[in-house]
C-alpha positions in Angstrom: -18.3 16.5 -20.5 -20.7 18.5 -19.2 -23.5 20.8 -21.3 -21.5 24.2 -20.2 -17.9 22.8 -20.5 -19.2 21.5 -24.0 -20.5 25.0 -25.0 -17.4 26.8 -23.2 -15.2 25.0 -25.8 -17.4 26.1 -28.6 -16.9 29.4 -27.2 -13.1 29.4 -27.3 -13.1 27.7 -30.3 -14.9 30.7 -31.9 -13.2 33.4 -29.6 -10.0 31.9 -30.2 -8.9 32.2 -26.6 -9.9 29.5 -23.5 -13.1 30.4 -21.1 -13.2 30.1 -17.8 -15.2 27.0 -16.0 -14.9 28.8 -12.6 -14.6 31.9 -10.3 -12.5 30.3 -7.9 -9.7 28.2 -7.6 -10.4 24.2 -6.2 -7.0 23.0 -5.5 -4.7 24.1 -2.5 -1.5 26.0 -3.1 1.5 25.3 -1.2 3.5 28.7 -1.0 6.7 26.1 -1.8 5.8 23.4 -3.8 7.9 21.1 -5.5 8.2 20.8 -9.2 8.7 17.5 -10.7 9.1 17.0 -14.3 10.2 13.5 -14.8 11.2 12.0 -18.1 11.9 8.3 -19.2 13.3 6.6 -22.0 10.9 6.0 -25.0 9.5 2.3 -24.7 10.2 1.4 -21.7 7.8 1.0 -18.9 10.3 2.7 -15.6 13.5 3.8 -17.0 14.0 7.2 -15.6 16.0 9.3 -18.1 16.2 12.6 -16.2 14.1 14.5 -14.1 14.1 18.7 -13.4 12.9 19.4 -9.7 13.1 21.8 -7.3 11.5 24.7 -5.0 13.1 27.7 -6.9 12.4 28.7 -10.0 15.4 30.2 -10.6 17.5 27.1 -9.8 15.9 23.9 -10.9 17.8 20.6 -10.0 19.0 19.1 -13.1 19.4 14.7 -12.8 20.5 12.8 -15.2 21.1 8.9 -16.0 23.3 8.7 -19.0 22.6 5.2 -19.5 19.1 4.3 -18.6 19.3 0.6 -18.9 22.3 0.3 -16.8 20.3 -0.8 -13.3 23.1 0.8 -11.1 23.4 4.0 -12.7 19.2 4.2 -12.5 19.3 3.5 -8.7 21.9 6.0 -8.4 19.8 8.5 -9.7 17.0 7.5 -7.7 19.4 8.3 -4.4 20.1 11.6 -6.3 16.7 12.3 -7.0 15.9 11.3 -2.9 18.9 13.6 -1.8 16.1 16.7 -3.4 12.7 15.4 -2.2 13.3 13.3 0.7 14.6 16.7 3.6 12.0 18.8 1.5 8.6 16.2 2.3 10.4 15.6 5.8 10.8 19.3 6.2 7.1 19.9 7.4 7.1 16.8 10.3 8.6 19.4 12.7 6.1 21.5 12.8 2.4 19.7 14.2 -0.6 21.0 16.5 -2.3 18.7 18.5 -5.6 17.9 17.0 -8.5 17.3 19.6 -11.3 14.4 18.1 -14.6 13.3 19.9 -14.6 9.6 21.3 -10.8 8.7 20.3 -7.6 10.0 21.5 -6.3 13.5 20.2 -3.4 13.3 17.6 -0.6 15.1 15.9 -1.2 16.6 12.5 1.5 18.5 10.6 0.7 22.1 10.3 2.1 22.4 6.6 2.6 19.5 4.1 4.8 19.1 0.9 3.4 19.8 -2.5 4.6 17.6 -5.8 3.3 19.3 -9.2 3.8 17.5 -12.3 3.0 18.8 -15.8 0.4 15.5 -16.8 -1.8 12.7 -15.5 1.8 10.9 -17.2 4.0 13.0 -14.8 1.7 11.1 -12.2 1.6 7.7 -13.3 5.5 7.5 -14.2 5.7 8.6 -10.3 3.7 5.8 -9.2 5.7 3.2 -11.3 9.0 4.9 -9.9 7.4 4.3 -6.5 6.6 0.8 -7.4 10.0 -0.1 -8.7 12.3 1.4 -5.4 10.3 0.9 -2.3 11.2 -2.7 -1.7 14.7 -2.2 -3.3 16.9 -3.7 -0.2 19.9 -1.9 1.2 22.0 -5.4 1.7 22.4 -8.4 -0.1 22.8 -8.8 -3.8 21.9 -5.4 -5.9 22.3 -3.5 -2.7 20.8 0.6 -2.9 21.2 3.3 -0.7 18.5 3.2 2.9 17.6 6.5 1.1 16.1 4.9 -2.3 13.2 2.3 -0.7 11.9 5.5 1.3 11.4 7.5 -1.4 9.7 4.9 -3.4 7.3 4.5 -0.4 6.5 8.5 -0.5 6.4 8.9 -4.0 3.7 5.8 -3.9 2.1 7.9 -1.5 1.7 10.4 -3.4 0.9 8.8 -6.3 -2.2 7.2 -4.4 -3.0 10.6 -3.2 -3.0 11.8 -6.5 -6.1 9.5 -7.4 -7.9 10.8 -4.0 -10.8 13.7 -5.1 -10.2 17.0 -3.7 -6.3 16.4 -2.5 -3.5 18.7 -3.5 -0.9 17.1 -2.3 0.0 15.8 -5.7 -1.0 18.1 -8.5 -0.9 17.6 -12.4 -0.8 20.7 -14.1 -2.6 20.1 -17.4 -5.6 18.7 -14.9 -5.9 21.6 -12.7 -5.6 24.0 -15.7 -8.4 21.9 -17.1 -10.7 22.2 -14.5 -10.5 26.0 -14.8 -10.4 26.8 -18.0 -12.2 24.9 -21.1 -10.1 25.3 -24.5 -11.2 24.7 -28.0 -9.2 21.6 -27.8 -9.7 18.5 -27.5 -9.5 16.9 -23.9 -6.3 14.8 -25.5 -4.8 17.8 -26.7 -5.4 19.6 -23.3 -2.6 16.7 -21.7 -0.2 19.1 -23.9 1.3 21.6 -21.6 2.4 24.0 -23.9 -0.5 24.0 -26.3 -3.2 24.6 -23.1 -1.3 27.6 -21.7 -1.6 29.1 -25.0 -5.4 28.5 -25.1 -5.5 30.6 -21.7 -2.8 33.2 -22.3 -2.4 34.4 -26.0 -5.2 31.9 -28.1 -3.6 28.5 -29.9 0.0 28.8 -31.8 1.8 27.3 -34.4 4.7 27.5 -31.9 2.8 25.8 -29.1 2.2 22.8 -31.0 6.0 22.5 -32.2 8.3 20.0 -30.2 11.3 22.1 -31.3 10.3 25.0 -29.4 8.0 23.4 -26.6 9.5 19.8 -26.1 6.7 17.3 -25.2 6.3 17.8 -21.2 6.7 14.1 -20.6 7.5 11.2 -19.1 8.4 10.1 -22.4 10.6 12.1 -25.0 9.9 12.9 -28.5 10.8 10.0 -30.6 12.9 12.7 -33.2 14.6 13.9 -30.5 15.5 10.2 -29.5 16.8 9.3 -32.9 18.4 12.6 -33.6 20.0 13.6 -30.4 19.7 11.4 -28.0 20.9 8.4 -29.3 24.0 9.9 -31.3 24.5 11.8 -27.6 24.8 8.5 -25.6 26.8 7.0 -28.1 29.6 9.0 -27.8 29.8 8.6 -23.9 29.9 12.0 -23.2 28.2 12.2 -20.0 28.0 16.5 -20.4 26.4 16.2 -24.0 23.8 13.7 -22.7 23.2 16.2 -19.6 23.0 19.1 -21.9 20.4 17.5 -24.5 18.2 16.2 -21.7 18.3 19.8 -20.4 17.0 21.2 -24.0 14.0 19.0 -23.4 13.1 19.9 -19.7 13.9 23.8 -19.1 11.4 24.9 -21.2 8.9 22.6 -19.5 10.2 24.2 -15.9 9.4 27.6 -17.7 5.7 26.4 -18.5 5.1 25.0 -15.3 5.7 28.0 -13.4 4.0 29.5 -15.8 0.5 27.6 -14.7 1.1 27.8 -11.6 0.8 31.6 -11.1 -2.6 31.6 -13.3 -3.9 29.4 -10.6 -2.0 31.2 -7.7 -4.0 34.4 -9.7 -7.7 33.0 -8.5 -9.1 33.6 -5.2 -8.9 30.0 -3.2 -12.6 28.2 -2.9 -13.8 28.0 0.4 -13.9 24.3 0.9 -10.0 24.5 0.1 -8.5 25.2 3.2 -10.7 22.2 5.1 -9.8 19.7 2.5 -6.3 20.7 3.0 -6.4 19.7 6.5 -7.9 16.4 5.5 -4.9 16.1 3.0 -2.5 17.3 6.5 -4.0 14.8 8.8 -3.2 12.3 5.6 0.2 13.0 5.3 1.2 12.9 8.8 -0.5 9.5 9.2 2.1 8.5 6.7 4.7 10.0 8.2 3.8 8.1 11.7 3.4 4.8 9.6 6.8 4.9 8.3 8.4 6.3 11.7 7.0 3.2 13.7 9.2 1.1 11.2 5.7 -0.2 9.2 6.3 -2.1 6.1 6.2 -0.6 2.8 3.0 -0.9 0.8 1.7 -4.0 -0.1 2.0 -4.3 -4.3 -2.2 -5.5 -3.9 -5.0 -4.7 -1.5 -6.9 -7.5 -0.2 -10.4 -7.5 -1.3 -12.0 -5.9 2.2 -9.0 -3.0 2.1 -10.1 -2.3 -1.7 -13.8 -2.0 -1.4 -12.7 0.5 1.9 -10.5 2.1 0.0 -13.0 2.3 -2.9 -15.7 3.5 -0.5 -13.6 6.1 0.8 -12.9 7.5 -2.6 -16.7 7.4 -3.8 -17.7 9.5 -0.5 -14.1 11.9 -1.0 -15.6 12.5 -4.8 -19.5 13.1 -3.8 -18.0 16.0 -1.1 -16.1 17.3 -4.1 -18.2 17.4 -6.2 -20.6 19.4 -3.8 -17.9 21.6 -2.1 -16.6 22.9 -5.7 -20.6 23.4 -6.8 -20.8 25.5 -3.1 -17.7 27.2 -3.7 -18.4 28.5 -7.5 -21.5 29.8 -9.5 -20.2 28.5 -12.3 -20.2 24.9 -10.9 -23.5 25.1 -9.6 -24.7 26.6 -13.0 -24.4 23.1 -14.1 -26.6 22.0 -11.7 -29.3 24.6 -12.4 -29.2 23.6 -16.4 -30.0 20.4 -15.1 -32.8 20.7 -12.8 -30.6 19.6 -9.3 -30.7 23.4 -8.1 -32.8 26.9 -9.0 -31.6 30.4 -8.4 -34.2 33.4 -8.0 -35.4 35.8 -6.0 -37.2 35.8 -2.4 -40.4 37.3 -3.0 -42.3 36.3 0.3 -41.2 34.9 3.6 -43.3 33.9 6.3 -40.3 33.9 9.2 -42.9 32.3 12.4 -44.4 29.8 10.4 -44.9 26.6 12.9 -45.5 23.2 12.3 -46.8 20.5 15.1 -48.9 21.4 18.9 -47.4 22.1 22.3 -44.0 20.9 23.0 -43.7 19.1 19.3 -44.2 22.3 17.5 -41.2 23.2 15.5 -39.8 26.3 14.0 -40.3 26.3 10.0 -40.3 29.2 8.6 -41.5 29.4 5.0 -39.7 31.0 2.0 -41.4 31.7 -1.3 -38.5 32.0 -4.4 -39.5 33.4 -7.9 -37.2 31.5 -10.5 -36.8 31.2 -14.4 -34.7 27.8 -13.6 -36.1 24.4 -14.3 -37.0 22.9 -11.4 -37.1 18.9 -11.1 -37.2 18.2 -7.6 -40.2 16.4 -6.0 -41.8 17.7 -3.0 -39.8 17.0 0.4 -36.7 17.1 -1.6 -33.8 17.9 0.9 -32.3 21.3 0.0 -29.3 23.2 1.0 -27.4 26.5 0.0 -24.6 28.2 -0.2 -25.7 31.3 1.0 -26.0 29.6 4.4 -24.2 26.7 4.7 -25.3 25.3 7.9 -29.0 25.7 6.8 -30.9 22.9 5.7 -34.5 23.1 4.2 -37.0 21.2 2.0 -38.9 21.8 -0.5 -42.9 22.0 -0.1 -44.2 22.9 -3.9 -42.7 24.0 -7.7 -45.2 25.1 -9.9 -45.4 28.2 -12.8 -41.9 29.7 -11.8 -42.5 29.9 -7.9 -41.0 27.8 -5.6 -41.8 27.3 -1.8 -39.7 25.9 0.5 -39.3 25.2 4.0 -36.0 26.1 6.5 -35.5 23.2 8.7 -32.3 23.7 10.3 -29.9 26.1 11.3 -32.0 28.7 12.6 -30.5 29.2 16.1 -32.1 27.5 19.1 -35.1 30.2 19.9 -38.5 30.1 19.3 -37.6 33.0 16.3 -35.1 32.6 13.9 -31.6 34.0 14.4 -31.1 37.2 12.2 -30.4 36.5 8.9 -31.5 32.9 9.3 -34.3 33.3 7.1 -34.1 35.0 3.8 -35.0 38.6 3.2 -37.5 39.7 0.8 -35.8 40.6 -2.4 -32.4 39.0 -1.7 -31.1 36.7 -4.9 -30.5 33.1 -3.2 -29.8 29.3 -4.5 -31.2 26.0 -3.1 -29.9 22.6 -4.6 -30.5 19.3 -3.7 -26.9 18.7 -3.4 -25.7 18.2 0.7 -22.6 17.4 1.5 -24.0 15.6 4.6 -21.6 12.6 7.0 -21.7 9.5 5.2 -21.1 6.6 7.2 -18.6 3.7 6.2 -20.2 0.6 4.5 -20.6 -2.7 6.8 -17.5 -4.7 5.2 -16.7 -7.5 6.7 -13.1 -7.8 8.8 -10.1 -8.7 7.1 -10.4 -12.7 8.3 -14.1 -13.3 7.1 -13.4 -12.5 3.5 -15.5 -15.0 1.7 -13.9 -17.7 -0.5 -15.6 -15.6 -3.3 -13.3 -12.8 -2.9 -9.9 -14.8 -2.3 -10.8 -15.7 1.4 -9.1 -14.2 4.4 -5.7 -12.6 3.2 -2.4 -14.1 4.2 -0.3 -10.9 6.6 1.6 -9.3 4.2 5.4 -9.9 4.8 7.7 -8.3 2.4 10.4 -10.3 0.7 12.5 -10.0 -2.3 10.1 -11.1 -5.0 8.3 -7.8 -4.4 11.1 -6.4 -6.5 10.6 -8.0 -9.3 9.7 -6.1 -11.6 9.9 -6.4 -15.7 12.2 -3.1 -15.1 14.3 -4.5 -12.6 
């Protein structure tokens, strides 16, 4: 936890009502997500109980199994639960542009993408596991399923995976988003309840928040009362309606919550690094939707050692951009930033816009800005700076000493022999400079697929799925 996070939640915790941790929202919106509250039986690891999903507010989907621990009845739901996601993801393939890229042949790239939102990082897991557990279910043979219940565990693994991926929103947990936006005087374990965060950030912490009577645990797995009390007297009379009914006590007022946070984050104004790592999360999404179309094979149930580091690698680098576009995007990200010495805010007092370094045809453009700030600045000289003020400018700094800071601009001053107006800073104007860049990094050398050393398992056999890859403990 960061040192303003950390003094945010004192601050609610004296206020009595959650602070905001930022100015802008990080996470992409879909103007029609989908809501997904799943819920499983206590104690088991992928036993789906019910689930309440849906586009509308007003008119949630309501699936039940009334007998989670009968395997055809579970399946059956899972076909249920495909009949309401599967034409809602597929909805958006219709609609592409043709996306042009430099040294590789242009490609098609959905203009709109489906949205899952669950209340909890459990909401995501429980996803994942459902994932796992259908999409190498086989539509012949012994235990047949519908075709429709192995393609939905492939998206919903999708999404799952996407879910760990910094800086996508094409799967969202509530309590995480909410999080990132608002510190309460909570504890980070008490922040994964729903009901008890959005009181934080609307009205200040309740009694009523806190009580599973009124505001059923959001999931995946029930209150153990309301196991022993309800739902276990409910099943036993084999009343499919009275199980439906007691389920439905615990998930509408969940619906009602979720909704709920998901106009306080519609409320902020979207960062400016959204929008481009929605189109990142677009191009993702239709790569999938290609993979399955060309009649790929599900996911493999493990990477091979070369396809984890990559995949690793790629996450490292997607985290690092985040972690710059939301400082970027927010003062009160980058505030962090300043406590710590990685970035100064102040004042231009002095510019010198035709400073020059080098002779004849090596002499460069470098105009020199002088920056008066009360910040702690623990940057060595010939530190690589950038700002948000200017995005496309890059600069370095020269010297910090007593409160004054001079720097150099470097890049993005136009192509002349002056600086483009407004390159430079004016006298006066109030600017930030960090040594945070979101600059390209490259891919690590890893080796191919075939010259994975005995050390790491040696070259990976080609994955061919067959019916062990459903067997699961849940099966």
């Amino acid at each position: 936890m960061s040192l303003l996070t950390s003094l945010a939640r004192l601050r609610a915790l004296d206020e009595g009502i959650a602070q905001p941790v930022a100015t802008v929202r990080h996470c992409h919106l879909s103007a029609r997500p989908m809501v997904f509250i799943p819920l499983k039986l206590s104690g088991e690891a992928a036993a789906p109980l019910a689930a309440m999903l849906g586009t509308d507010r007003a008119d949630p989907a309501l699936l039940v199994v009334t007998q989670p621990r009968n395997r055809d009845l579970r399946f059956a739901w899972a076909a249920q639960v495909a009949e309401v996601l599967l034409p809602y993801i597929e909805g958006f393939m219709n609609d592409t542009e043709t996306v042009e890229r430099k040294n590789t042949d242009p490609y098609e790239r959905a203009i709109d993408a489906p949205q899952l939102i669950v209340p909890n990082q459990g909401g995501v897991a429980f996803t994942r596991l459902l994932g796992r557990s259908t999409r190498f279910r086989r539509t012949d043979g012994p235990y047949p399923v519908p075709e429709s219940v192995p393609l939905l565990g492939r998206w919903l693994t999708y999404l799952g995976e996407r879910a760990a991926y910094p800086g996508s929103s094409l799967m969202l947990a509530a309590t995480e988003e909410l999080g990132r936006h608002w510190a309460s005087g909570q504890s980070s374990l008490e922040d994964a309840n729903l009901a008890a965060l959005l009181a934080w950030i609307t009205t200040g912490p309740t009694d009523e928040a806190e009580d599973p009577l009124i505001w059923p645990p959001a999931g995946p797995a029930t209150d153990p009362g309301f196991d022993a009390e309800v739902l276990a007297p409910a099943m036993e009379s084999g009343s499919a309606e009275r199980v439906t009914e007691a389920l439905r006590t615990q998930l509408e007022p969940t619906w009602r919550l979720m909704w709920q946070a998901i106009d306080l984050l519609a409320a902020l104004p979207e960062g400016a690094s959204v929008a481009q790592r929605w189109e990142q999360d677009r191009g993702s999404f239709s790569g999938m939707a290609v993979h399955i179309a060309e009649g790929a094979p599900p996911q493999a149930r493990r990477d091979g050692a070369v396809a984890a580091a990559a995949r690793l690698a790629r996450m490292e680098r997607a985290q690092a951009a985040y972690d710059v576009q939301r400082a970027y995007d927010d003062p009160l990200v980058m505030a962090e930033y300043r406590l710590t010495g990685e970035a100064f805010a102040g004042e231009v007092i002095e510019t010198v816009p035709d400073n020059t370094e080098g002779e004849g045809r090596s002499r460069k453009l470098r105009p020199l800005v002088v920056i008066k700030t009360d910040d702690p600045v623990r940057l060595p000289p010939g530190t690589t700076l950038g700002t948000p003020q200017r995005r496309s400018q890059g600069a370095e700094l020269v010297e910090a000493a007593e409160g004054l800071v001079t720097l150099k601009i470097t890049k993005g001053m136009g192509r002349g022999r002056t600086a483009a107006p407004g390159a430079v800073p004016e006298v006066g104007e109030r600017v930030c400079y960090t040594s945070l860049t979101d600059d390209f990094q490259g891919s690590p050398a890893l080796p191919e697929p075939e010259a994975t050393p005995w050390t790491h398992g040696g070259p990976p056999q080609e994955y061919v799925p067959d019916d062990e890859d459903a067997q699961e403990e849940w099966s």
